[in-house]
C-alpha positions in Angstrom: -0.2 23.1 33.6 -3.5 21.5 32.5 -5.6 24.6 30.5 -9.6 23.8 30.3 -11.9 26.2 28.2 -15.5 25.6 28.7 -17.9 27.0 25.8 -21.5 27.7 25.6 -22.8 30.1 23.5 -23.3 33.2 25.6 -20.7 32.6 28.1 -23.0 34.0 31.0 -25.2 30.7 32.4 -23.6 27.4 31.8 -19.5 28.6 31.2 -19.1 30.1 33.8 -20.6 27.8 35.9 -18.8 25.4 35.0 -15.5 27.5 35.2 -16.6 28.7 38.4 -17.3 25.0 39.8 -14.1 23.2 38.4 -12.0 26.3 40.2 -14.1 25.2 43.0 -13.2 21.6 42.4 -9.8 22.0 41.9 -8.8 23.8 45.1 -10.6 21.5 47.2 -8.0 19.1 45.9 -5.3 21.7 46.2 -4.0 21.7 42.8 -5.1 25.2 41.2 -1.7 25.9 40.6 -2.0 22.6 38.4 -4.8 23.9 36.2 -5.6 27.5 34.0 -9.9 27.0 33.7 -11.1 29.8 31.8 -14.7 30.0 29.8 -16.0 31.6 26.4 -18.9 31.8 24.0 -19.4 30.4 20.7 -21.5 33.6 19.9 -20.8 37.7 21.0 -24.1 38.1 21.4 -23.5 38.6 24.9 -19.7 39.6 24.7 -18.6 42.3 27.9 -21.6 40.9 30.0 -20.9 39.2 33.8 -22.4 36.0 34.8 -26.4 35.7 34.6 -28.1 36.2 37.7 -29.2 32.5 37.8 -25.6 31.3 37.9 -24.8 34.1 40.3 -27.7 32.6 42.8 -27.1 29.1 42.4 -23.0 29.0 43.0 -24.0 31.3 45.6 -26.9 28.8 47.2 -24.4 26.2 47.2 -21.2 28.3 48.8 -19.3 28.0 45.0 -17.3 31.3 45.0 -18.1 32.9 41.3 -14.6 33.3 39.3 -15.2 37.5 38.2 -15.9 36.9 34.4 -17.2 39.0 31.6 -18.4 37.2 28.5 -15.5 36.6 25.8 -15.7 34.5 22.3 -14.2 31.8 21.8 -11.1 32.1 18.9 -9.2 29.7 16.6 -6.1 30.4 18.7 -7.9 29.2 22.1 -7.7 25.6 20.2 -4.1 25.8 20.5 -3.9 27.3 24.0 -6.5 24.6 25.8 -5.7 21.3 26.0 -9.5 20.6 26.7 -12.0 22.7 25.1 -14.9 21.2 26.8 -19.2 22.4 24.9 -22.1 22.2 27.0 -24.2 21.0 24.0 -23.9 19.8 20.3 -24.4 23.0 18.8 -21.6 24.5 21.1 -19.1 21.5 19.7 -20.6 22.0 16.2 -19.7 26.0 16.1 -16.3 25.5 18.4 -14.8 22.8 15.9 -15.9 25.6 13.2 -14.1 28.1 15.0 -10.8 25.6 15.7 -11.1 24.8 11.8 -11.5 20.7 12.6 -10.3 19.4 15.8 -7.3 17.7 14.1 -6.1 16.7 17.4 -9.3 15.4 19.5 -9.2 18.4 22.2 -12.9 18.9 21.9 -15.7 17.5 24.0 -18.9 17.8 25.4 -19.2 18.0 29.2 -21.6 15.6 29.9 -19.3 12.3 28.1 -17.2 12.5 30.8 -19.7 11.2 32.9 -20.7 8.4 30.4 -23.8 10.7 29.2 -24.3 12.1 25.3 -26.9 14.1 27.0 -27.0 18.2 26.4 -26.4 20.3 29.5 -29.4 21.8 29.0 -29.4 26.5 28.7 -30.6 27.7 31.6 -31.4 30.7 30.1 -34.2 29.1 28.1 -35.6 26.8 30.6 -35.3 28.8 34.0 -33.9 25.4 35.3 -30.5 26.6 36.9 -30.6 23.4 39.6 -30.7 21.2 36.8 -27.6 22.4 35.3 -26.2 22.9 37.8 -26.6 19.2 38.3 -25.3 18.8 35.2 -22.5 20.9 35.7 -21.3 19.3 38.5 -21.6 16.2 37.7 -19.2 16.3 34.3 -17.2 18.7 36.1 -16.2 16.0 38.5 -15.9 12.8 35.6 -13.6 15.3 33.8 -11.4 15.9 37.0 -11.1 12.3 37.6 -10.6 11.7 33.7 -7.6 14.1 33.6 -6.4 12.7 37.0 -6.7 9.2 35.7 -4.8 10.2 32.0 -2.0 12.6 33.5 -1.1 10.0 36.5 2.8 10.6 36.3 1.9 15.1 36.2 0.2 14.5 39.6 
């Protein structure tokens, strides 16, 4: 089983979004008994809360079923758990690799290299812009899919 833990640092906009999407992803190609995707913060400033409205609309705009989620912090024993522990941005990787203590084996990333970008995935809850991430979202989302395809051809 492939585990994937997105991180942002509330764990209400752009986590869960992207857990909610790659579920999405993943059964369309009928594998989600392939995969655990789960999502956490890097932060408990928003720890018990459900998915931000914006995310709520925007899955819901373009028929993505939300996975039920309340906001959860990342811990130094989700390093061992995940085999991708995936940031939105570079202050997520900078405070998940603090939380991991190093990332002695290479299991964190930010979402957008997948799809050949160094670019931020930009908070939603500070710009408003929830189509843009969404974008976003979706977009590495899908690179990462075919990335873990492509590099676990004899699992599938």
């Amino acid at each position: 089983m492939i585990k994937i833990l997105f991180v942002c640092h509330g764990n209400i906009c752009r986590s869960t979004m992207a857990e909610s999407v790659m579920t999405y992803l993943v059964k369309q190609k009928k594998m989600e008994n392939a995969f655990y995707i789960n999502s956490a913060a890097t932060s408990r400033e928003e720890i018990g809360n459900s998915p931000h409205y914006g995310t709520v609309n925007k899955l819901r705009e373009v028929k993505i079923p939300l996975v039920p989620h309340r906001a959860e912090q990342m811990t130094a024993q989700d390093y061992a758990a995940y085999d991708y522990l995936i940031g939105m941005d570079t202050a997520n990787i900078r405070n998940m690799t603090r939380i991991a203590g190093g990332d002695k084996q290479g299991k964190i990333y930010k979402l957008l290299t997948f799809a050949g970008s160094n670019r931020d995935v930009a908070d939603p809850w500070y710009t408003g812009d929830f189509d843009t991430t969404y974008n976003d979202v979706m977009q590495g989302c899908t690179a990462l899919l075919e990335f873990i395809f492509e590099n676990n051809k004899d699992t599938f």
